[in-house]
C-alpha positions in Angstrom: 63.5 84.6 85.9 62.9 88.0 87.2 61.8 86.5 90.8 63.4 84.5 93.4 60.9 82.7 95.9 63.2 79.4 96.7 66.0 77.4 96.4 66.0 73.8 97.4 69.3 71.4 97.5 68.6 67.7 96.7 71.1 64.6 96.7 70.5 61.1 95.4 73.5 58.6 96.0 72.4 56.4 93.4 73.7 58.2 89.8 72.1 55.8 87.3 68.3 56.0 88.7 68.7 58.3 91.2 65.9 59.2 94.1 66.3 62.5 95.4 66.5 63.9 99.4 65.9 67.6 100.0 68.8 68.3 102.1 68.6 72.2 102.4 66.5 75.1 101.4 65.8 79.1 101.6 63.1 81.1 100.9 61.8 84.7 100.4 59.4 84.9 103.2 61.4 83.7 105.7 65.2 84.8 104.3 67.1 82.0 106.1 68.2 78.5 105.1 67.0 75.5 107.2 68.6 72.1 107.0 66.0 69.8 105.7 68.3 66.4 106.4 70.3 65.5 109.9 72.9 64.6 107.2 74.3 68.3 106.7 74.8 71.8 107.9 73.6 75.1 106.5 76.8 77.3 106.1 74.6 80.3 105.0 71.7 81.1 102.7 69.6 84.0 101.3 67.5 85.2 98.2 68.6 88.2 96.5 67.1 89.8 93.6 69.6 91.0 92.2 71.1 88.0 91.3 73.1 86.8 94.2 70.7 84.4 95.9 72.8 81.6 97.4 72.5 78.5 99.5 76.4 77.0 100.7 75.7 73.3 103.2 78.5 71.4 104.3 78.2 67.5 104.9 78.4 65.9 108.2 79.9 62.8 107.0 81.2 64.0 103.7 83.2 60.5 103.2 80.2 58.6 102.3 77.9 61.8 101.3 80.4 63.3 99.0 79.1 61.3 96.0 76.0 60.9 93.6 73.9 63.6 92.1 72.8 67.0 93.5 69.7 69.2 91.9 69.6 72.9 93.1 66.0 73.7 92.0 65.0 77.3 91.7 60.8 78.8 91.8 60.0 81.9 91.2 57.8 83.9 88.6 59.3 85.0 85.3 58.9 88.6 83.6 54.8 87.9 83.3 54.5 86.8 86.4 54.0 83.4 85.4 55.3 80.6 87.9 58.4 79.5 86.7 61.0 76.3 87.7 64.5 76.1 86.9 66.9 73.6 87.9 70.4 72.1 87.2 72.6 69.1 88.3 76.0 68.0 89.5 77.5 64.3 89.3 79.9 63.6 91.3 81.4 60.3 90.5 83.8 58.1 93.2 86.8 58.9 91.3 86.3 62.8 91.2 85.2 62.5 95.2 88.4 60.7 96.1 90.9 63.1 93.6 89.3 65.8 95.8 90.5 64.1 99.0 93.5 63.3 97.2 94.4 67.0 96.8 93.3 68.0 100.0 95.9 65.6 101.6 98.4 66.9 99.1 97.4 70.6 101.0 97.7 69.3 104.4 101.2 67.9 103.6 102.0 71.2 101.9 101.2 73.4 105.2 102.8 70.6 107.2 106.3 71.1 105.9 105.8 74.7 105.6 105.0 75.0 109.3 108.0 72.5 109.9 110.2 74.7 107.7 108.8 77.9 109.4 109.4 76.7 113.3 113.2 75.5 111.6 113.8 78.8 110.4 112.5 80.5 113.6 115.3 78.0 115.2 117.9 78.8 113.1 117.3 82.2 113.4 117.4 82.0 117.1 120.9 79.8 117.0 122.1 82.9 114.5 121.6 85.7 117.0 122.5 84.0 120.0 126.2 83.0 117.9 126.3 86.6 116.7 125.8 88.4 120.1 128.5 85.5 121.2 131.0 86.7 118.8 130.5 90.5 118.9 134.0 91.4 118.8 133.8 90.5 115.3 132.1 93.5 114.5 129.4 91.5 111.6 127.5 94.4 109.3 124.8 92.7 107.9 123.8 92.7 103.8 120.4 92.2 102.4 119.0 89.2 101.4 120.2 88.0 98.3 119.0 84.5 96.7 117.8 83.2 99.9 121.3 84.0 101.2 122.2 86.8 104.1 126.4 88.2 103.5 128.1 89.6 106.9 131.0 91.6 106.9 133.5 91.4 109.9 136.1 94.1 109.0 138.9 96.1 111.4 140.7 92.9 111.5 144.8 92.9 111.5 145.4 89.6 110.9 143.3 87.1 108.3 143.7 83.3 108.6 141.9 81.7 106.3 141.0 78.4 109.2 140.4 80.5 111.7 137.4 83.1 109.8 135.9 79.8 107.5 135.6 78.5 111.3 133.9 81.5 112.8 131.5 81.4 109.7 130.7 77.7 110.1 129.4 78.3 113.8 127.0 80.7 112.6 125.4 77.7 109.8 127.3 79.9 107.3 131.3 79.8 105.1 133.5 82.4 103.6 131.5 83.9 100.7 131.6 81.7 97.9 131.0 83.8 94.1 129.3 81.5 91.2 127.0 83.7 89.2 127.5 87.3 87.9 124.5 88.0 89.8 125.8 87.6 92.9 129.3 89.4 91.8 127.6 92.4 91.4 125.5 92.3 94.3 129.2 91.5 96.5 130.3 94.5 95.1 127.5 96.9 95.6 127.7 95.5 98.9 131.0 96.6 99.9 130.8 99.6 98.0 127.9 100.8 101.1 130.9 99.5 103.8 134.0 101.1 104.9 135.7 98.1 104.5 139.7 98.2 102.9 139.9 94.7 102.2 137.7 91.8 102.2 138.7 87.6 101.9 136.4 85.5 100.4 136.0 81.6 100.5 138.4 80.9 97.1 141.6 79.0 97.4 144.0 78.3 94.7 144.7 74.7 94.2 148.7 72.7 93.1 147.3 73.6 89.4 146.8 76.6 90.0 143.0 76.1 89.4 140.5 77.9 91.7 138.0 76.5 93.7 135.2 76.8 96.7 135.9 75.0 99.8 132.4 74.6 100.7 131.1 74.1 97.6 133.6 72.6 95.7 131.4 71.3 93.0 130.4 74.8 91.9 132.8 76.2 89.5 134.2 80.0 91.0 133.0 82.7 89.0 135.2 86.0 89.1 135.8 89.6 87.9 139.7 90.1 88.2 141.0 93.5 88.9 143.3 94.8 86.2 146.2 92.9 85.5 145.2 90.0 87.4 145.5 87.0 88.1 149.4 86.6 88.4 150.8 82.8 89.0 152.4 83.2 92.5 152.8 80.0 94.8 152.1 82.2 97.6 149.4 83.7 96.7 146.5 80.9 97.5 143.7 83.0 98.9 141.7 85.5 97.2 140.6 89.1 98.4 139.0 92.2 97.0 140.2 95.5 97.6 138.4 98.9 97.6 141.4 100.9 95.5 140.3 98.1 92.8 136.5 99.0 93.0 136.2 95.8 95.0 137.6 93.3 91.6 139.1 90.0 93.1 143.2 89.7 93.3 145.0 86.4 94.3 147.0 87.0 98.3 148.5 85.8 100.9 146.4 83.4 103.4 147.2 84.2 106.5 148.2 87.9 106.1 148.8 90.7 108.5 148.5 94.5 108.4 149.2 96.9 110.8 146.6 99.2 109.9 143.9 96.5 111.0 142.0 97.3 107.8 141.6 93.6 107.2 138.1 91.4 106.8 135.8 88.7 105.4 132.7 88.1 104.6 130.6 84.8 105.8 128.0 83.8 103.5 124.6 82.4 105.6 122.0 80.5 103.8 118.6 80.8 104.7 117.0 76.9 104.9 114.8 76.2 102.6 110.8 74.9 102.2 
């Protein structure tokens, strides 16, 4: 068909003999659609020669208009000029109308939570900086994020008490960095290696075994990269901390240890909630 003079919508509900309504049509001469039935709207229409004549209607009542059979017939004139009629068809059965409801229900629920999450994470966020300007004096340098997770250092401390820091991070929806993956070894590393940080705690204790494990997560096995000739079996020695001399590889220490220098910190680990 070398020339576009209509196009015409038509519905039937019934799909075995089905009797056909125009519902919608465009032509050249006048170049806009009109709605032929009170049962729909006209989102746009046009004829284009160049192969991009369309005609887009919407349903009023799409519940019980949804179904049955549509025609979009096509006149115009071929190469010749000779009149020419072209038309195809669409079923839609019940089943495939109400698995297109089906999904769009599945979508609403979808934005739903993600709006939920969204206004939760706006919330937490909120509850984060109003903790974080409530304790300043702990001097928090913010990392990256990392796996949905955001690390703050709190360094220039004297003293570290393990209860007293795992505290501080809880009331800011976070804990003392917990390691499990080599991923996120390397990224603590890098990390500190951008800080001026001495020393650093992080969230391991040693248990009566001498096995190590998280206190937060305590069903997630440690993962660790020692610093040279570590770790040695001491019974005071329960805590764990990184050191910049050992290119920030984990040591057993003391928990609670002091140091005049006040080159002492931590790092609470803050998870980002999820969707």
């Amino acid at each position: 068909m070398s020339t576009v003079l209509s196009l015409v919508i038509a519905h039937s509900n019934a799909t075995d003999q089905p009797v056909y309504s125009f519902v919608a049509s465009v032509n050249e001469f006048e170049g806009h659609a009109h709605n032929i039935s009170h049962d729909v709207e006209v989102i746009s229409g046009s004829i284009d020669n160049h192969g991009e004549s369309s005609l887009h209607i919407r349903f009023k009542y799409p519940d019980s208009k949804m179904t049955g059979v549509y025609v979009c017939e096509v006149q115009g004139f071929d190469q010749i000029g000779r009149p020419i009629t072209k038309y195809t068809k669409l079923q839609i059965l019940p089943k495939d109308a109400q698995e297109i409801f089906n999904q769009m229900d599945v979508l609403q629920n979808t934005v739903n939570a993600f709006q939920t999450c969204r206004e939760g994470q706006l919330m937490l966020f909120d509850k984060l900086i109003q903790k974080l300007s409530q304790t300043s004096e702990y001097n928090f340098t913010a990392s990256a994020f990392f796996n949905g997770h955001r690390y703050l250092l709190a360094d220039m401390i004297p003293l570290f008490d393990y209860n007293v820091y795992q505290n501080v991070c809880n009331s800011i929806e976070g804990y003392l960095i917990e390691l499990d993956t080599p991923d996120e070894m390397v990224f603590f590393e890098r990390f500190l290696a951008q800080t001026n940080a001495s020393y650093v705690w992080i969230g391991a204790k040693k248990d009566h075994d001498d096995s190590w494990y998280n206190e937060h997560n305590s069903s997630v096995r440690p993962l660790f990269t020692w610093a040279p000739g570590q770790p040695v079996n001491d019974d005071t020695h329960n805590c764990m901390c990184a050191s910049l001399k050992d290119a920030w590889k984990l040591s057993p220490c003391l928990c609670p240890y002091f140091h005049t220098q006040s080159d002492l910190g931590y790092i609470c680990e803050v998870p980002e909630p999820n969707c």
